[in-house]
N, C-alpha and C positions, 0 to 999 in steps of 0.2 A: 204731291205736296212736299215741300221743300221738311230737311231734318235740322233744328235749329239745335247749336252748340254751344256751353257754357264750358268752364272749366274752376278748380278749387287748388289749391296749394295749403297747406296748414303746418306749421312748423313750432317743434316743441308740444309741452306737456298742454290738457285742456286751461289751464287758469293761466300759468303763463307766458301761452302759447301765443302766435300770431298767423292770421291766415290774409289770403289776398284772393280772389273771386275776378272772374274776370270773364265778360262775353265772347262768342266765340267770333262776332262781329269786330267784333275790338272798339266800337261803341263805348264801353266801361267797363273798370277797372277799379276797384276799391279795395281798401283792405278791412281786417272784421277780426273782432278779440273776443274772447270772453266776457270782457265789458262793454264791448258794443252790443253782445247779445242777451247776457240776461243783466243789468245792467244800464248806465247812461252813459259809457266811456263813448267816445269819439272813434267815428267809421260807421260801416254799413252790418247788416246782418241778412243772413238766409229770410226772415222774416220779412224784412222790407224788401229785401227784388221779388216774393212773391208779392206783396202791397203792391210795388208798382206793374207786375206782372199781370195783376188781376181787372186793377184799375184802367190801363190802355187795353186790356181785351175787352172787359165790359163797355166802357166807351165806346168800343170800332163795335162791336155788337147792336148796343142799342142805335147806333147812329145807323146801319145799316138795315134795320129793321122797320124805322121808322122811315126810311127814304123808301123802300118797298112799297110801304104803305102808303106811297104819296105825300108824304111831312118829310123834307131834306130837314132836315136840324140847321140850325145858324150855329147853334156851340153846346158839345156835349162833354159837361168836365167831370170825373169820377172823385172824389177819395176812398181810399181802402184803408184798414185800419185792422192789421191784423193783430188777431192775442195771443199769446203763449201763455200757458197756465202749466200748473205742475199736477199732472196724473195720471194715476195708476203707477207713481214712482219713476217717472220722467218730466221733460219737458214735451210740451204738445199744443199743435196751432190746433185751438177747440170753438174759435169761431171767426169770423172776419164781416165785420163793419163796412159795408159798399153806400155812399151817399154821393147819388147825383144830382146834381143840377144842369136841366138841359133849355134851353132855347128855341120854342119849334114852332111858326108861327102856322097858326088855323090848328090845332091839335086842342081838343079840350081836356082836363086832364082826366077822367074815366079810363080813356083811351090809350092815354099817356102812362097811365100806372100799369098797365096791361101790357104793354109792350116792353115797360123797365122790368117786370116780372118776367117774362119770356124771356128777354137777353139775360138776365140771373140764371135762368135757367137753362140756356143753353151756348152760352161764351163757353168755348173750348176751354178756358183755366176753369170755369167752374165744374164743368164736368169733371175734369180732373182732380177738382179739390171737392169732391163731393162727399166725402166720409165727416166736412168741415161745415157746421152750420153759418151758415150766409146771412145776415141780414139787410137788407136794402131799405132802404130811406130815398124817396124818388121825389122831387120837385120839377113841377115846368114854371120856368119865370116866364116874366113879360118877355 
């Protein structure tokens, strides 16, 4: 299995400091401030590439579990919605919001909730964020 690379630059003090993040793909590039992160200033933060980090593995998860099982999916979209709270005298991602809506024609959803439950549980970023309570909201549309 392939070793995937990101990389960080941060320059200056924490508040009026600025930093820039950047894939090791060269994919994307953003930069990220103290007010992008706790805050609503403009740019990216550590918090959101995990959101989007969790969201495309949860996706390719469930998509792939379900094709297993005989149900290809038509469309599996995630949102992640990670929190940062302040505890035990830090900042700290203390849980994240996973809500999908997927597309899977002949799947009733019993079946369907049981399989968004299994990929939660075992998408390689969750296992990794596993010290982070998950919740998952799973819909099958028409």
């Amino acid at each position: 299995m392939p070793t995937r690379t990101a990389n960080a630059t941060w320059k200056g003090g924490l508040k009026g400091g600025q930093g820039e993040m950047a894939l090791g793909s060269g994919a994307y590039t953003g930069s990220y401030s103290f007010g992008s992160r706790f805050e609503q200033a403009e740019g990216t933060n550590p918090e959101e590439l995990i959101g989007a980090a969790h969201a495309g593995c949860y996706s390719m998860a469930l998509s792939g579990a379900l094709e297993r099982a005989g149900h290809p999916p038509e469309r599996v979209h995630t949102d992640a919605r990670v929190h940062l709270a302040m505890l035990e005298g830090g900042p700290t991602i203390n849980r994240i919001d996973l809500t999908v809506e997927a597309t899977v024609p002949g799947l009733d959803d019993a079946a369907f909730q049981q399989h968004a439950e299994d990929a939660k549980k075992n998408c390689p970023v969750s296992r990794a964020l596993a010290a982070v309570e998950i919740h998952l909201e799973a819909t099958l549309t028409a």
